[in-house]
N, C-alpha and C positions, 0 to 999 in steps of 0.2 A: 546446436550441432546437428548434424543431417545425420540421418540412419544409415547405417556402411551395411548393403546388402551384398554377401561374398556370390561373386560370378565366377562358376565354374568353367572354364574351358571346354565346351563339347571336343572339341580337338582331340582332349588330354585326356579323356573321361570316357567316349566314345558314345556317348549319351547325345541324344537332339532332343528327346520330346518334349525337355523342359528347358531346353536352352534359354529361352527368353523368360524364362521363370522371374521374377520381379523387377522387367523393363519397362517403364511407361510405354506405352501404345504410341502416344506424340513423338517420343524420342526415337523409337525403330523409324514413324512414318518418318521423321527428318531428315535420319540418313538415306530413305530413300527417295527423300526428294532430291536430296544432293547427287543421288547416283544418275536420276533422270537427267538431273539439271547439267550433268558433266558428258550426258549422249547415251549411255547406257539402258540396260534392262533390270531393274531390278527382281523383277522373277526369272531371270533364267537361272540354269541350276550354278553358276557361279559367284552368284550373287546373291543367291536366295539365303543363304545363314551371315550376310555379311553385316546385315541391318545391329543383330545382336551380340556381334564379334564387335565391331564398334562401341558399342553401349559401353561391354565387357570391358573392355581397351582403357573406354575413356574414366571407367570409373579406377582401374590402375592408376591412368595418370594422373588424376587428380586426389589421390585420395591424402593429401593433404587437409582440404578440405576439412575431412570427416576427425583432423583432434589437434589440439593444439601445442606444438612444439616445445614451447616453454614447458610443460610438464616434463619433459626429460632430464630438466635440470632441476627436479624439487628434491632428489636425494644425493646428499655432498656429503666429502668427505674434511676430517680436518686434522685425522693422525699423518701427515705425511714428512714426517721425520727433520719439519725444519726446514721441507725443500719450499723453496723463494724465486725461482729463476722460472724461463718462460717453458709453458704446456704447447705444445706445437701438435696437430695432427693433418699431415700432408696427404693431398692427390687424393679428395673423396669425390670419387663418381658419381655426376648424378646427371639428369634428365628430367627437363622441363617444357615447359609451351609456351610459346609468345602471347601473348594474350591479344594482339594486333592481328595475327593470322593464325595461331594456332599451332605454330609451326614448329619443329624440335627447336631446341634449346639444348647440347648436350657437350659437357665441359668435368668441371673438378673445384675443388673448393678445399681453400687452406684457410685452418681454421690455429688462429694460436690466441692465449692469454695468460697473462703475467698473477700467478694467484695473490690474495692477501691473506685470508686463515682457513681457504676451504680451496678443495678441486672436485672432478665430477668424473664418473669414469669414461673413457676414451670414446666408445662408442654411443655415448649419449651427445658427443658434442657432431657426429656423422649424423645420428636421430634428427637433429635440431635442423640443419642444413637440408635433408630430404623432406622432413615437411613442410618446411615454406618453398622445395623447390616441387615437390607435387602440386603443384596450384598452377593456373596460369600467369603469366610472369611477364615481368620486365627483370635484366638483370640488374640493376640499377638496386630494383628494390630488395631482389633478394639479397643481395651483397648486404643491405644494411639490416633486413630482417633478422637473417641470421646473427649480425653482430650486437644489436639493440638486446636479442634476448638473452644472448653469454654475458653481457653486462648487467641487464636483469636482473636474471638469475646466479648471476657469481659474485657480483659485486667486486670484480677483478680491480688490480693496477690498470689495466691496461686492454684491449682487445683488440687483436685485428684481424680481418678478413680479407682473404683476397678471391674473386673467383674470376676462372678464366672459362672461355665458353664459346664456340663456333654456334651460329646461328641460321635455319635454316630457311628464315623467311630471306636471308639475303642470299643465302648461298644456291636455293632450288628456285628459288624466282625473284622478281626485280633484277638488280642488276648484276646476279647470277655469278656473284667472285666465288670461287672456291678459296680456301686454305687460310680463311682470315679467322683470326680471334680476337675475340676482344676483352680487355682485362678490366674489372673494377675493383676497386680498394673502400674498405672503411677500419678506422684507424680512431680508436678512442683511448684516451687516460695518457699514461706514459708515451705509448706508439704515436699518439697523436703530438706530444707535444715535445716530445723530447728526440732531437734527432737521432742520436744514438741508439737509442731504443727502437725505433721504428728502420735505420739501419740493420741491426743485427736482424728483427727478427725478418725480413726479407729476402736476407742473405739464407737465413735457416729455409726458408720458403723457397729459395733458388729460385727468387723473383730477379731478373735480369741477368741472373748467374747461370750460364750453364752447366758449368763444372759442378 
């Protein structure tokens, strides 16, 4: 696992002299070869702290990277009174990168599953989804990262995930469509096999449902 070095915001801090305090040297130089490379100056005073604002940025977005998801589900619960029917937790925001271009990735992710003698608390199953969605990405694979590890880790009936997501490598360049999403699904245990099952919880998802 890689060392998480916290980048403060000179922005927010009001502080530069150490702005670039534990950025490799290589990594500033890259961003400014990309500024050259796109017609610009990378010394003039607009650009001059942008090398390290990047760095800053990109170690935000990736900080998936730096632990691994599955851990949010190593403490379960199993006093829950009997209850048997499905955990749903709807519309968690997240933001990602293409890993083709780098490009946002920024959508929502429905997370539900069907317990057998344990659940996990609510905000651990949000945890699990943001860390594989700080990584660079295809959503293809996030859709299933996320649900392989609630399986895992829960040893449910049932799992399923659905994430929806506008993407911006198609939306700010190539063939430049706005207002498209695109949905994928992974559906394991009961959801997977059992119509009904994977009916309801969809319906709960107001996947296809407006109302």
């Amino acid at each position: 696992m890689q060392e998480v070095v916290d980048f403060d915001d000179d922005d927010r801090t009001g502080l530069s002299e150490n702005r670039d305090a534990g950025v490799p040297d290589e990594v500033l130089e890259a961003v400014r070869t990309l500024i050259r490379w796109a017609g610009d100056d990378p010394e003039r005073e607009g650009l001059v702290d942008t090398p390290g604002r990047v760095a800053r940025a990109w170690r935000e977005y990736t900080f998936g990277y730096a632990e691994d998801p599955k851990a949010h589900l190593a403490r379960t619960f199993e006093e829950v009174g009997g209850y048997d029917e499905i955990v749903l937790l709807r519309d968690i925001p997240f933001q990602s990168h293409c890993e083709h271009h780098m490009a946002p990735i920024i959508g929502r992710v429905h997370i539900a599953y069907l317990p057998k003698d344990r659940v996990v608390g609510i905000s651990k199953l949000a945890r699990v989804a943001l860390g594989y969605a700080r990584r660079l990405q295809v959503q293809e694979r996030l859709t299933a990262e996320i649900a392989d590890a609630i399986q895992e880790g829960l040893d449910p009936r049932g799992v399923a995930v659905v994430v929806e997501a506008t993407h911006a490598c198609m939306s700010a360049r190539g063939v430049q469509t706005q207002g498209v999403t695109m949905t994928t699904s992974r559906m394991m245990g009961v959801f997977r096999d059992d119509e009904r099952s994977r009916k309801e919880v969809l319906t709960l998802m107001k996947i296809g449902n407006p109302d």
